[in-house]
C-alpha positions in Angstrom: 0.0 0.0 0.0 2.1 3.2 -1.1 0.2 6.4 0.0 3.0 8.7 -1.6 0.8 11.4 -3.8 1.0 10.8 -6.7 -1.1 13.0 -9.6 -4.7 11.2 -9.8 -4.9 12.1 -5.9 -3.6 15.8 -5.5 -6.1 18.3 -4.5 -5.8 21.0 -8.0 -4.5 23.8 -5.5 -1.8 21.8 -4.1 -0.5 20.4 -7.7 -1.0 24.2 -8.4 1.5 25.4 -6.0 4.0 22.4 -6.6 3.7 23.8 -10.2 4.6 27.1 -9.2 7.5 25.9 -6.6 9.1 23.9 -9.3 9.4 26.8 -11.5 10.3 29.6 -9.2 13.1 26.9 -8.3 14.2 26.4 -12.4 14.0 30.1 -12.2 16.4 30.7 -9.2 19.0 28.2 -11.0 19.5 30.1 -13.8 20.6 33.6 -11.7 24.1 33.6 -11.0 25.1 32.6 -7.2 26.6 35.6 -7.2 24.0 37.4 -7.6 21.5 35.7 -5.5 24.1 36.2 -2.4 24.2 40.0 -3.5 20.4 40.3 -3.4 20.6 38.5 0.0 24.0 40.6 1.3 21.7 44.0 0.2 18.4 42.7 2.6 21.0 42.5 5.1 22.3 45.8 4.9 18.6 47.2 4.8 17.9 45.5 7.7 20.5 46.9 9.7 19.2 50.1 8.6 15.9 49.4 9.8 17.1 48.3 13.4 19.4 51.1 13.5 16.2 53.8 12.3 13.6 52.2 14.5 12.6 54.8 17.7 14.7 53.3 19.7 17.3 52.3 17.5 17.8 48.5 18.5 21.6 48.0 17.8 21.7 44.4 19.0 19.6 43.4 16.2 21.8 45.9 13.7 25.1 45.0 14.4 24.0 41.1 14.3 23.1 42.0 10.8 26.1 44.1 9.7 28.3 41.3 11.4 26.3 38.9 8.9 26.9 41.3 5.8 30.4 41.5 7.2 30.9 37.4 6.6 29.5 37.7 3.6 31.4 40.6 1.9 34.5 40.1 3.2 34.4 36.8 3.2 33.2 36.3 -0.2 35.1 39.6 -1.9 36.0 39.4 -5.3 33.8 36.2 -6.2 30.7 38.3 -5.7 31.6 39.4 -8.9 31.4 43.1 -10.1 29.1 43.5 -7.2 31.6 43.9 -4.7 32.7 46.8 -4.7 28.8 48.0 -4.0 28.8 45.5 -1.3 32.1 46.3 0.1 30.8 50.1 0.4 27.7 49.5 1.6 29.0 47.4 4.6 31.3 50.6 5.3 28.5 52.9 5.5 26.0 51.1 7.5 29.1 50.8 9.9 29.9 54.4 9.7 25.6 54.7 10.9 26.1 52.3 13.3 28.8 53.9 15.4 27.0 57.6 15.2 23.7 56.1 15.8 25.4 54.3 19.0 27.7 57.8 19.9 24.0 60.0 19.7 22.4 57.9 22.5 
């Protein structure tokens, strides 16, 4: 008795959204790595600005996320590809935010 789904027994909604996860997935594999990790380095940097702007800034949360940018950039450098050097300035000025946010409280 197998009662692994198979398509005669998939509710339409369900084979819909394994449908859609399959291709956002082919989708994903054609962007370079490098880019993905850039998109993903970026929401990292914007959420450190976001703790650091919130009333009261909440630099816990912000440095954890500029310390996870940090891995990233200078970890990575160069093989982020010829967005590096957007990366490696962003991670410098979100620093630079953090330590006059933390000096003005």
């Amino acid at each position: 008795m197998n009662s692994a789904p198979n398509e005669d027994n998939i509710e339409p909604e369900v084979a819909e959204s394994l449908e859609a996860v399959a291709e956002a997935r082919q989708r994903l594999a054609e962007v370079p790595a490098e880019m993905v990790i850039s998109n993903h380095a970026m929401g990292l940097y914007e959420l450190a600005a976001i703790h650091l702007t919130s009333s009261p800034p909440d630099l816990i949360e912000s440095a954890l996320a500029i310390d996870a940018l940090a891995c990233l950039v200078e970890g990575l450098q160069e093989r982020l590809g010829e967005n590096f050097e957007v990366l490696k300035d962003a991670l410098a000025n979100i620093r630079l935010a953090f330590v006059q946010v933390k000096n003005s409280l």
